[in-house]
BAMI-469212 format. One line per field, with one value per residue (C-alpha): residue number from 0; residue in one letter; x, y, z. Coordinates in steps of 0.5 Angstrom, whole numbers, plus 2048, in hexadecimal, padded with zeros to 3 digits. Layout:
// BAMI-469212
resi = c(NUM,...)
resn = c(a,...)
c1 = c(X,...)
c2 = c(Y,...)
c3 = c(Z,...)
This chain:
// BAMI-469212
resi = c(0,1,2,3,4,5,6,7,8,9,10,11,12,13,14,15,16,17,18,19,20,21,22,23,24,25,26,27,28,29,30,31,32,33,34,35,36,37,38,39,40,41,42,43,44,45,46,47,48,49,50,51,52,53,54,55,56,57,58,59,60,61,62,63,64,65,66,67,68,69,70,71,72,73,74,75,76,77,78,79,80,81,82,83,84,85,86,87,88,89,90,91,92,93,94,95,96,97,98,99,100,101,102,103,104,105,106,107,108,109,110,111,112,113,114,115,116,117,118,119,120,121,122,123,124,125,126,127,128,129,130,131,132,133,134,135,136,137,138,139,140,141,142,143,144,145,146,147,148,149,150,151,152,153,154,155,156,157,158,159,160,161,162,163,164,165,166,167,168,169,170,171,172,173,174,175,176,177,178,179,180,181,182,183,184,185,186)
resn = c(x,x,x,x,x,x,x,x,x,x,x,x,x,x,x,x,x,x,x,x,x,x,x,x,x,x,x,x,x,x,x,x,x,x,x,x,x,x,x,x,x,x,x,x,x,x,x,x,x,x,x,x,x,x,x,x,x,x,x,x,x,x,x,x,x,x,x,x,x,x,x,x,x,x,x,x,x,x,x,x,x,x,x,x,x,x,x,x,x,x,x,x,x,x,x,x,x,x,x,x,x,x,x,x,x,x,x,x,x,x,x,x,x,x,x,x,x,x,x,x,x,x,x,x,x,x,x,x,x,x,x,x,x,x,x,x,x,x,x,x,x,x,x,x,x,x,x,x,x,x,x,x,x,x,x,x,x,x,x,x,x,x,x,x,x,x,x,x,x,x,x,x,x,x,x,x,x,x,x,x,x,x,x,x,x,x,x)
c1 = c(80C,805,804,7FF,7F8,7FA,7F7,7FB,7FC,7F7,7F2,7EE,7F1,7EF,7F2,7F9,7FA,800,803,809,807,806,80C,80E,80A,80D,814,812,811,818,81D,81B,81D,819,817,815,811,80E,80B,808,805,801,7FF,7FC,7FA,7FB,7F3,7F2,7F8,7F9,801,806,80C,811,80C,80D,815,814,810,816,81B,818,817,81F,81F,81C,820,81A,81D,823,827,82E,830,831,835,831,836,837,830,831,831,82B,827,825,81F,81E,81B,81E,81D,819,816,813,811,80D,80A,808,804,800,7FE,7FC,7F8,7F1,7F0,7ED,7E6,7E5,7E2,7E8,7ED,7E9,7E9,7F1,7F5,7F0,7EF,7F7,7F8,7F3,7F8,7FE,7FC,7F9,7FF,804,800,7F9,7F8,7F7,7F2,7EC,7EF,7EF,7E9,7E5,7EA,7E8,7E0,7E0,7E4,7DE,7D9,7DC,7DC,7D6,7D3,7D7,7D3,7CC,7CC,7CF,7C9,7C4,7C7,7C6,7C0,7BB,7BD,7C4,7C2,7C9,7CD,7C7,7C8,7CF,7CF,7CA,7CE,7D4,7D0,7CD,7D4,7D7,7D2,7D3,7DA,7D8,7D3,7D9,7DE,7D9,7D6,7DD,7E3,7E0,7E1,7EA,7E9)
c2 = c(802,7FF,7F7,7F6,7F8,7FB,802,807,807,80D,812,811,811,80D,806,806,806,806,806,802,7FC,7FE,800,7F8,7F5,7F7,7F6,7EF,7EE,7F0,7F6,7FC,803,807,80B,805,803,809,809,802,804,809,805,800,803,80A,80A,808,80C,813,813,817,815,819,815,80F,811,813,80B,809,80C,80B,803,803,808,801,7FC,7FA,7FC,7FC,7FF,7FE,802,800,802,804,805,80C,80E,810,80A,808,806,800,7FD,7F6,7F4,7F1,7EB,7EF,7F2,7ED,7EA,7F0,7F1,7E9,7EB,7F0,7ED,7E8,7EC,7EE,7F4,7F8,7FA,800,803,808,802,7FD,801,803,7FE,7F7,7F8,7F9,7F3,7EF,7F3,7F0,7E9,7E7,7E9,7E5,7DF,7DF,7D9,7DD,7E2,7DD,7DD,7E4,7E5,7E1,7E2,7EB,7E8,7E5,7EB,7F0,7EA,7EC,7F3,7F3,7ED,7F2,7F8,7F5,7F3,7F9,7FC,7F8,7F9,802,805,807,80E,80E,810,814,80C,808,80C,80C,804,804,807,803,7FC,7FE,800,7F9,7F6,7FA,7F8,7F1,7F1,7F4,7EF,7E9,7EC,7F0,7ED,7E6,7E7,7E7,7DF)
c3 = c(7F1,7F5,7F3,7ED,7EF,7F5,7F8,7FB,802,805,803,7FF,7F7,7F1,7F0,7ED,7E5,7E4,7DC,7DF,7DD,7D6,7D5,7D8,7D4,7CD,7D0,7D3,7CB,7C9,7CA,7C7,7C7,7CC,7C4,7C2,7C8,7C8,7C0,7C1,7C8,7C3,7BE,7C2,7C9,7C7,7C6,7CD,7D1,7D1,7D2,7CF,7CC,7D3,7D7,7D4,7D5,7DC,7DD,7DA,7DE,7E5,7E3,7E2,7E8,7EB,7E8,7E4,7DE,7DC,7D5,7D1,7CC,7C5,7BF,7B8,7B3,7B1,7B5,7BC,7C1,7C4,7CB,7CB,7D1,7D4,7DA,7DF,7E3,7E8,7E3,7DF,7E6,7E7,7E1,7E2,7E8,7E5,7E0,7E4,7E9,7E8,7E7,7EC,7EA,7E9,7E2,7E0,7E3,7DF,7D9,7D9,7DD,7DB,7D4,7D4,7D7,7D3,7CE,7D0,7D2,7CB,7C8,7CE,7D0,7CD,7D0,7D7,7D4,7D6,7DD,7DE,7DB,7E0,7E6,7E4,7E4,7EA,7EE,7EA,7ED,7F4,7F4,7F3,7F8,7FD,7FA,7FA,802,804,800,803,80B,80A,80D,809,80A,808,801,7FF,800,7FE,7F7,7F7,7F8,7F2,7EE,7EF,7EE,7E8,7E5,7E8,7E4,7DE,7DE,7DF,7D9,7D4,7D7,7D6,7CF,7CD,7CF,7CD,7C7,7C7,7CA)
């Protein structure tokens, strides 16, 4: 699994969303039946992630392939016996890390994995969610430096580039204006 806010090596692919780290973050607030996990994902990110209940079983079982996971087996009376998840001390550092990271700036990245952080951290450690916020705003401020003297060095024919780069900066500052009148209002 690439480190939190990484983007695969080569070509040119879309930053990494991985749902890995849902599926962390509930079993960092407690062991759950991987159904279980599921049924809470959907009631409380399901409006934002699209996933089914055999991918999350497939998130949940390449996690435990890694060692980020692991299960027990847990007696139920007359009912069959059932998995039980927990995140292992690898897997709760991963998660720590990703939480941490700003994400990258990208609209769908922002919309999906952002959101789901700013999901978790208000329900793990509250009081992080203004760092996070303003470590988010100043990587969007960034991206948006980088763009904006990459515009004003093209040619004036470079049209095509000139409006991609135009584009992009206009949604970095749409991103910037939801966080700063949006997100404000978790803190």
């Amino acid at each position: 699994m690439p480190e939190p806010g990484m983007r695969p090596k080569g070509g040119s692919h879309l930053p990494d969303v991985r749902p890995e780290f849902l599926a962390l973050g509930y079993l960092e607030e407690g062991p759950l039946h991987g159904y279980d996990l599921y049924r809470r994902f959907e009631a409380e990110l399901g409006g934002i992630w699209h996933i089914s209940q055999s991918q999350m079983y497939a998130v949940l079982k390449r996690l435990e392939a890694q060692g980020l996971v692991g299960a027990s087996v847990e007696e139920a009376g007359p009912s069959p016996a059932r998995r039980v998840l927990r995140t292992t001390s690898q897997g709760a550092a991963r998660f720590k890390a990703w939480l941490e990271a700003p994400s990258d700036c990208n609209t769908r990245i922002m919309r999906l994995e952002f959101i789901a952080r700013l999901y978790f951290a208000q329900r793990q450690a509250p009081g992080k969610l203004p760092t996070m916020i303003e470590g988010q705003s100043s990587a969007l401020a960034r991206q948006k430096a980088n763009h904006e003297a990459l515009l004003a060095s093209l040619p004036a024919d470079d049209t095509w580039t000139r409006l991609g780069l135009e584009f992009r900066i206009r949604q970095l500052s749409a991103i910037a204006s939801w966080l700063e009148e949006s997100v404000q209002a978790l803190l």
